[in-house]
Backbone as CSV, one residue per row, in Angstrom:
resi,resn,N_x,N_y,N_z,CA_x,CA_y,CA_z,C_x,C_y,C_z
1,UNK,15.029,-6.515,-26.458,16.342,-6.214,-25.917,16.868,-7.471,-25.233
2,UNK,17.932,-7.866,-25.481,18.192,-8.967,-25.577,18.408,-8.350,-23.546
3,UNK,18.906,-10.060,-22.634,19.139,-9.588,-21.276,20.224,-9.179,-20.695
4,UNK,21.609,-9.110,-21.336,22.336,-8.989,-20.595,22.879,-7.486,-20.931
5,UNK,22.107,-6.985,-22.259,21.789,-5.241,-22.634,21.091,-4.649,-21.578
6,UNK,20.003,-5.320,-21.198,18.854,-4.717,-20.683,19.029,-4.709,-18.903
7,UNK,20.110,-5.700,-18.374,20.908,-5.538,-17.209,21.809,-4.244,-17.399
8,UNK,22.502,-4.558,-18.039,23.537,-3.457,-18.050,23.176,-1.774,-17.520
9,UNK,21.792,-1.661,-18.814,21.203,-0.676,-19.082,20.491,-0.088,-17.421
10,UNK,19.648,-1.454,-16.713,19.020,-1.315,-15.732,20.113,-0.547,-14.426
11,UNK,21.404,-1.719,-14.826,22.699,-1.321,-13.554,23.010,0.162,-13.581
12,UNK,22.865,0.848,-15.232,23.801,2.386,-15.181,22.774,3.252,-14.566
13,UNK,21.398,2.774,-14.998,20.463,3.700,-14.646,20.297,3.933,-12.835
14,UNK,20.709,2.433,-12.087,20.331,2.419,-10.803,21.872,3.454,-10.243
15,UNK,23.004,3.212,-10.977,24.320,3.610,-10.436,23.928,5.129,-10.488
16,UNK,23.580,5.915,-11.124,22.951,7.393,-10.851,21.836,7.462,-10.429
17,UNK,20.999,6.752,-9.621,20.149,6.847,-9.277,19.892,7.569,-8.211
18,UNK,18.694,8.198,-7.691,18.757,8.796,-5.888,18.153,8.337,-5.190
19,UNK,17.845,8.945,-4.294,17.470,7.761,-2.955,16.151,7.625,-3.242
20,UNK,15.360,8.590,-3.843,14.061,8.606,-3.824,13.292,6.972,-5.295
21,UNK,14.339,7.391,-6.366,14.515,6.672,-7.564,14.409,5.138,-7.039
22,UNK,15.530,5.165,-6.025,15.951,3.612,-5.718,15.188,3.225,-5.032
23,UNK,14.370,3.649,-4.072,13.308,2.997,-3.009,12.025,3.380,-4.035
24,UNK,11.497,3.537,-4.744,10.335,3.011,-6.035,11.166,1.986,-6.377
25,UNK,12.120,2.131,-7.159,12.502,0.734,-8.074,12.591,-0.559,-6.724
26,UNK,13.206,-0.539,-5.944,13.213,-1.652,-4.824,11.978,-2.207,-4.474
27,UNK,11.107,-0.836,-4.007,9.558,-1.554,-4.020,8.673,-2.028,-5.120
28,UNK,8.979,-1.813,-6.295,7.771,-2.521,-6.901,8.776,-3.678,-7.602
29,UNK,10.258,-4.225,-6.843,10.993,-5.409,-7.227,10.242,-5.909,-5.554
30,UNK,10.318,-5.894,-5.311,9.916,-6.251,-3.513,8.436,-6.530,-4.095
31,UNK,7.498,-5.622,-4.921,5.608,-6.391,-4.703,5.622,-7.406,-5.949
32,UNK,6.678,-7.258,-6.834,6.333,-8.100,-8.067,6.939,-9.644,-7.167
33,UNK,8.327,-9.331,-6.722,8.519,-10.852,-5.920,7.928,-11.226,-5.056
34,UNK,7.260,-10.928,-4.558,6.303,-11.434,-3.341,5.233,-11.464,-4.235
35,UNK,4.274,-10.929,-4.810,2.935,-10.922,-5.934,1.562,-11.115,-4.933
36,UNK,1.710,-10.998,-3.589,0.477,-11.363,-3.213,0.364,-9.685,-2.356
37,UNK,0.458,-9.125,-2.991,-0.191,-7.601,-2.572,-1.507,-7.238,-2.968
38,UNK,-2.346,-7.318,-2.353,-3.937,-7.487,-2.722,-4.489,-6.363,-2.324
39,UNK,-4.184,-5.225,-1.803,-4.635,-4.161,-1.465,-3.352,-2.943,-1.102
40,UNK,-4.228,-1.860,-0.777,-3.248,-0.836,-0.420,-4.392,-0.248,0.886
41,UNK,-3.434,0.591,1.854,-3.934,1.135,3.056,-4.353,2.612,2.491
42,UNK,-5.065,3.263,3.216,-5.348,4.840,2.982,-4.233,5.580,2.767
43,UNK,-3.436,5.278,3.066,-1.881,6.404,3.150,-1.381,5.604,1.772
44,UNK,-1.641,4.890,1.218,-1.456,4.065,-0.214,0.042,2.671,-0.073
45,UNK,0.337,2.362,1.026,1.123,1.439,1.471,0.526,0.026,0.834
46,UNK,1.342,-0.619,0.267,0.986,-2.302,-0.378,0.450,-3.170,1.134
47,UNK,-0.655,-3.864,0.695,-0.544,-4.659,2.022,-0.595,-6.252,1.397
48,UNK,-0.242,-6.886,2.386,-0.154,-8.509,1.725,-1.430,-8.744,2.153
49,UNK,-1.676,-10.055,1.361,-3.119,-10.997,1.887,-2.776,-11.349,3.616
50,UNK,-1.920,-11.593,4.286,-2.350,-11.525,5.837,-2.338,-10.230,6.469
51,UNK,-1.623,-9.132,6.022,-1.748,-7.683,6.739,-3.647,-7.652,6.445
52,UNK,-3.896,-7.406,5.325,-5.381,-7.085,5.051,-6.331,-7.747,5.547
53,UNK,-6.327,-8.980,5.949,-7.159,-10.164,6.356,-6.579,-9.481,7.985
54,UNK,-5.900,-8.918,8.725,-5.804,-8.655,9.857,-6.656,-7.089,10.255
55,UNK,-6.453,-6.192,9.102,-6.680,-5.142,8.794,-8.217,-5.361,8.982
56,UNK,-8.926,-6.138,8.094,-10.751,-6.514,7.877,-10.968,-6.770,9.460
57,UNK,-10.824,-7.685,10.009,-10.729,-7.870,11.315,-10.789,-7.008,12.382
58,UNK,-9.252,-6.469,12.319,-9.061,-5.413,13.565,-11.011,-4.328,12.719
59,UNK,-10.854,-3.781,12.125,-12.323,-3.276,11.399,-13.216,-3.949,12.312
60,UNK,-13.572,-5.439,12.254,-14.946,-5.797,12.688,-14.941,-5.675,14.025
61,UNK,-13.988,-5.903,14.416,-13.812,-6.127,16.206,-14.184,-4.372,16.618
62,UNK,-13.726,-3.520,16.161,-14.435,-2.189,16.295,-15.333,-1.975,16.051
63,UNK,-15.997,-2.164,15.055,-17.501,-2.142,14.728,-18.096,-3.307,15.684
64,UNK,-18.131,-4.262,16.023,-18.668,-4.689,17.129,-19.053,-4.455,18.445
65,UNK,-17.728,-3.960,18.742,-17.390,-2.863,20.248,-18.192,-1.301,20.146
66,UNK,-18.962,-0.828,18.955,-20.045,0.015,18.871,-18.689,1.176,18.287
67,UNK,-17.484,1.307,17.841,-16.482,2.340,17.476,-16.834,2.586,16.228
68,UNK,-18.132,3.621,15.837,-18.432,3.969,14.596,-18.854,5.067,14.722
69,UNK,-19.620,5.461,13.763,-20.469,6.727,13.523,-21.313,6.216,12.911
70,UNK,-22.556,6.424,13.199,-23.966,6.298,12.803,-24.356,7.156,11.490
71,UNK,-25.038,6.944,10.821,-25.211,8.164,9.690,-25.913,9.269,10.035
72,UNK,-26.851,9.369,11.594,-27.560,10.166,11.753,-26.425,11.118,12.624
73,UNK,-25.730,10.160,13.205,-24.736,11.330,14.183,-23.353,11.851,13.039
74,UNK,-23.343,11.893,11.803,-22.370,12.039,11.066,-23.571,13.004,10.336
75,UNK,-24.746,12.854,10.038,-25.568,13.732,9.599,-25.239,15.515,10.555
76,UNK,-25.358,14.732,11.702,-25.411,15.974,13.017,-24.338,16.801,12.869
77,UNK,-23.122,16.006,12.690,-21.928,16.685,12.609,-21.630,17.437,11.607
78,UNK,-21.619,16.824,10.271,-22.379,17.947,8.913,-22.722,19.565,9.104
79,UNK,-23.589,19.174,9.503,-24.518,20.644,9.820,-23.667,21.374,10.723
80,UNK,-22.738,21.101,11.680,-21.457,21.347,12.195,-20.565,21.994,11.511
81,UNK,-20.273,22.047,9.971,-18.948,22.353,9.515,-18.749,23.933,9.069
């Protein structure tokens, strides 16, 4: 398809578009131009290479500070449910 079809085509589709339509199409024009989205969060949010490299971090600094669960006290809790 040649490009200035395949604009056109892209413009009619966005001009009826809804709000929900247009914020997918914006975001994956937003992760392809940026391209350094290297992960996603639990709630499934794009994260860049410095969100995630902050993300690993904030992680260790808790696990350092003892903010975990042990497998034996996650065992305990188990038997809990």
């Amino acid at each position: 398809m040649k490009t200035k079809l395949l604009r056109e085509k892209v413009i009619a589709y966005l001009n009826e578009a809804d709000d929900d339509t247009l914020r997918i199409v914006n975001e994956v024009i937003e992760n392809y131009i940026a391209k350094n989205i290297v992960a996603y969060s639990a709630e499934g949010k794009p994260m860049s290479k410095e969100e995630y490299i902050k993300s690993v971090k904030a992680a260790d600094t808790s696990m350092d500070a003892g903010d975990f669960t042990s497998v034996a006290d996650l065992e305990k809790e188990v038997r809990n449910w």
